[in-house]
Steps between C-alpha positions, in 0.01 A plus 500: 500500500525222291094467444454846512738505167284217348142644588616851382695294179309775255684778673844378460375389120403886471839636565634320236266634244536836631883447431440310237310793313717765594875315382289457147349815489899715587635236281271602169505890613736742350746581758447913492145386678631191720699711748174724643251151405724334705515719810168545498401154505805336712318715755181404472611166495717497805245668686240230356707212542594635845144503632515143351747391689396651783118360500620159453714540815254657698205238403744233597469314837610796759704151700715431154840598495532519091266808475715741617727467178230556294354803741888657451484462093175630509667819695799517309259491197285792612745690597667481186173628326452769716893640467456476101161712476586748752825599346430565155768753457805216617218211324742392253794456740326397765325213337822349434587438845185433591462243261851369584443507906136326413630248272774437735253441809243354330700215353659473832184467715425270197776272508527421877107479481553203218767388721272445810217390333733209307319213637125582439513758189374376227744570157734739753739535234281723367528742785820412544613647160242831522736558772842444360349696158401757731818551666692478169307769376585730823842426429510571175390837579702616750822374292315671218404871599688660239412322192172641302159483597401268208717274604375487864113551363621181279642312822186597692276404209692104507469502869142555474381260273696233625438581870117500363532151324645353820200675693197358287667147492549507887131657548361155322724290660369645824140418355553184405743369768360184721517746828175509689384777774618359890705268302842710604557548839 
C-alpha cells in the first residue's frame, strides 16, 4: 500500500488543499452563510474524498493486507456524502453526526494505519496526528451538540485547515520519500 501511497503522493497532497480551502474559506465567511456552505460542501467532500479513498484501495495490490483500511474509509466516506445530500430536510443535524462518526473513523482507520506502517512510512507522524486531530474533532462534537452552530462551523473550520496542512505536508513527503516501486514487500 505503501508505494501505492507514494506513486499516487498528488492525491493525498489534494485532500489537503481541498481541506485546506474549505477551513479558510468557513473561517472568512459570515456565519448566517457557513451553516448551508458547509453542508453542502462537507458532502461533496466526503463523497469526493470517499471515492479517494476508495480508488487508492482498490488500485492497490489485490494480495496487500493494508488496502482494506483505506477501501473501508473510502466507504465510510461515501456513505457519509450520500446520507448528507439525500436528507436535506434533517441536513443540518445530520451533518453533525456524520461529521462526528466520520471524523471518528477516519482518524481511527488513520491512526492504526500510521501504526502499522511505523517502520517504512516516511514522516508517519504526520498521519499519525491527521488521525488523533481527526478524532479530537469527532469528539468534540459529540460532547458538543448543544452549543451553537458557529461554534461547531468554527471547530470544523480549525479541523479543516489543520487536517489539510498535515495532508499537503504528508502528500510531499510521500513524493519525495527514498521508497522505490518492488522495494516493499
Amino acid at each position: 500500500m505503501l508505494e501505492t501511497l507514494v506513486r499516487n503522493w498528488w492525491l493525498v497532497s489534494l485532500r489537503g488543499l481541498v481541506a485546506l480551502v474549505l477551513g479558510i474559506i468557513l473561517l472568512v465567511m459570515p456565519p448566517e452563510m457557513a451553516a448551508g456552505f458547509l453542508i453542502l460542501f462537507i458532502g461533496a467532500y466526503a463523497l469526493v474524498d470517499g471515492c479517494f479513498a476508495l480508488a487508492v484501495g482498490i488500485i492497490n495490490r489485490p494480495a496487500h493486507k493494508d488496502r482494506w483500511w483505506l477501501i473501508i474509509e473510502g466507504i465510510i466516506g461515501i456513505l457519509a456524502g450520500i446520507v448528507i445530500f439525500t436528507s436535506p430536510l434533517l441536513a443540518g443535524v445530520i451533518l453533525l453526526f456524520a461529521v462526528a462518526f466520520w471524523a471518528l473513523l477516519t482518524g481511527i482507520f488513520e491512526i492504526v494505519f500510521a501504526a502499522a506502517q511505523w517502520k517504512t512510512l516516511p514522516d508517519k507522524w504526520l498521519l499519525l496526528l491527521g488521525g488523533i486531530f481527526s478524532v479530537l474533532l469527532g469528539i468534540l462534537i459529540f460532547s458538543n451538540m448543544t452549543v451553537g452552530a458557529a461554534l461547531i462551523i468554527v471547530m470544523i473550520a480549525v479541523y479543516m485547515v489543520l487536517f489539510g496542512v498535515m495532508l499537503i505536508a504528508l502528500g510531499f513527503s510521500l513524493k519525495n520519500s527514498n521508497i522505490q516501486p518492488g522495494a516493499i514487500a
